[in-house]
C-alpha positions in Angstrom: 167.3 116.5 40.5 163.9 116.9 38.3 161.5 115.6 40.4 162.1 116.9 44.3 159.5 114.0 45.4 160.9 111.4 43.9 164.4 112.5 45.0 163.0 112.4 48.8 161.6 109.0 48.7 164.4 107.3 47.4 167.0 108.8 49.8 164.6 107.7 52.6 165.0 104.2 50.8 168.6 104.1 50.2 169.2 104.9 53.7 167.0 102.2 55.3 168.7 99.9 53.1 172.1 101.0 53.9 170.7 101.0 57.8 171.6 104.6 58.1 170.4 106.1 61.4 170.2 109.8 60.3 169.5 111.6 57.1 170.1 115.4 55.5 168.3 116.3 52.5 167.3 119.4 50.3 164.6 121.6 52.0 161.3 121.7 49.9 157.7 122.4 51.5 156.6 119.2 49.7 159.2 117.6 51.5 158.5 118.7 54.5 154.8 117.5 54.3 155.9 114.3 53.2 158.0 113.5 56.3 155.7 114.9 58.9 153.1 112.2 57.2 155.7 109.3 57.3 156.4 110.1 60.7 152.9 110.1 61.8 152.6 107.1 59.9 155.4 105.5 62.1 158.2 105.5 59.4 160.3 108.2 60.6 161.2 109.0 64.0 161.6 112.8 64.0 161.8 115.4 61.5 163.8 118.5 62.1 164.5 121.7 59.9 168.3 123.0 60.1 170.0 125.4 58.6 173.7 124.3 57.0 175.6 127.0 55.5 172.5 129.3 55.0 171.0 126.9 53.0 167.5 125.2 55.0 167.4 121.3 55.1 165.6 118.6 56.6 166.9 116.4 59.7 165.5 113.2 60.1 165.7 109.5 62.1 164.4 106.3 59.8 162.5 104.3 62.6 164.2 101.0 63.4 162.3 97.9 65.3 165.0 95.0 66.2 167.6 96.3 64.5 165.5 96.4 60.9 163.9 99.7 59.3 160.3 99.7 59.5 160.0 101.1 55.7 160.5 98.0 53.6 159.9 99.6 50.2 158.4 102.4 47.8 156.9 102.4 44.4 157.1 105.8 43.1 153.5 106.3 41.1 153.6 110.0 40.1 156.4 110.7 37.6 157.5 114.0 35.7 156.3 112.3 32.5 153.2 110.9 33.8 150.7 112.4 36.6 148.5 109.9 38.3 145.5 111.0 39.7 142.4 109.2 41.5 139.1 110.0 43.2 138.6 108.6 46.7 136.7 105.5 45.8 139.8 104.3 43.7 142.3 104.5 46.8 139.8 102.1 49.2 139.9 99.7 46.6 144.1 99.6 45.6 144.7 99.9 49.4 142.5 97.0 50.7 144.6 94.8 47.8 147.8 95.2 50.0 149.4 95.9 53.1 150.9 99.5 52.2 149.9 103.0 52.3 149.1 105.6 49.4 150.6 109.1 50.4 148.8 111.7 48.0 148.7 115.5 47.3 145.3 116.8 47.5 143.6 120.3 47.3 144.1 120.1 51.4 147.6 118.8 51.6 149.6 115.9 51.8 147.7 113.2 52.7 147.6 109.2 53.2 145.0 107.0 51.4 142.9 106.6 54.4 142.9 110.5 55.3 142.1 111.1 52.1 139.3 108.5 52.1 137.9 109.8 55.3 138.0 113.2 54.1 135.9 112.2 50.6 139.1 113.6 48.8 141.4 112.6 45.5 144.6 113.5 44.2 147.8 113.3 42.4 148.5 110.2 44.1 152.6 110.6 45.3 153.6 107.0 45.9 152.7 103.9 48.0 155.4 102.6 50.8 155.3 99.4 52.9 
C-alpha cells in the first residue's frame, strides 16, 4: 500500500461494484476525513471507527438507492508520482464541466470543490467521484 488515499477510494469502488453492503479498511486520519466528507456528501451511509485486534479501522455503509450504489465512479487525480494542485478559480470551472465532485486537501482540511470554492481556498486536489 503506497498511497493510503488511493487505497481508500478504490476499496470504496470495488465494493459498490461488487454491491457490498459493509466495508473494513485501514485506519488513517486522511481516511477518516475522506469518509466523513463522502458521507456528508451522500455517498456513504455511516462511518464508524472500531478497533479489531488492537489495531483501529474504519466501519462503513456504501449508500444504496433501488438496489444501486449511489457512487458510480472515481478518477484518482493526485498520485505518488505526480501532486496536482489548484487555486479555487480552477475547481468552479472543472466542476461546472461535469456532474461530479472534487474532494481536496487544503490548509483547512479535507474538503469538496464547492467548500473549497466558498471558502476562497486551493489544494492538492484528491480525486473527483460521481
Amino acid at each position: 500500500m503506497n498511497h493510503t488515499v488511493s487505497d481508500f477510494i478504490i476499496r470504496i469502488k470495488n465494493a459498490a461494484l461488487a454491491r457490498r453492503r459493509e466495508i473494513i479498511a485501514p485506519y488513517t486520519r486522511i481516511a477518516r476525513d475522506i469518509a466523513k466528507v463522502l458521507e456528508k456528501e451522500g455517498f456513504l451511509e455511516e462511518v464508524r471507527q472500531e478497533t479489531v485486534d488492537k489495531k483501529k479501522m474504519l466501519s462503513f455503509k456504501i449508500r444504496y438507492r433501488n438496489r444501486v450504489p449511489v457512487l458510480t465512479d472515481v478518477k484518482i487525480i493526485s498520485k505518488p508520482s505526480i501532486r496536482v494542485y489548484t487555486p479555487s478559480k480552477n475547481i468552479n470551472v472543472s466542476q461546472r464541466k461535469g456532474m461530479f465532485i472534487f474532494v481536496l486537501s487544503t490548509s483547512e482540511g479535507i474538503l469538496t470543490g464547492r467548500e473549497a470554492i466558498k471558502k476562497n481556498l486551493g489544494g492538492e486536489v484528491l480525486f473527483k467521484i460521481w
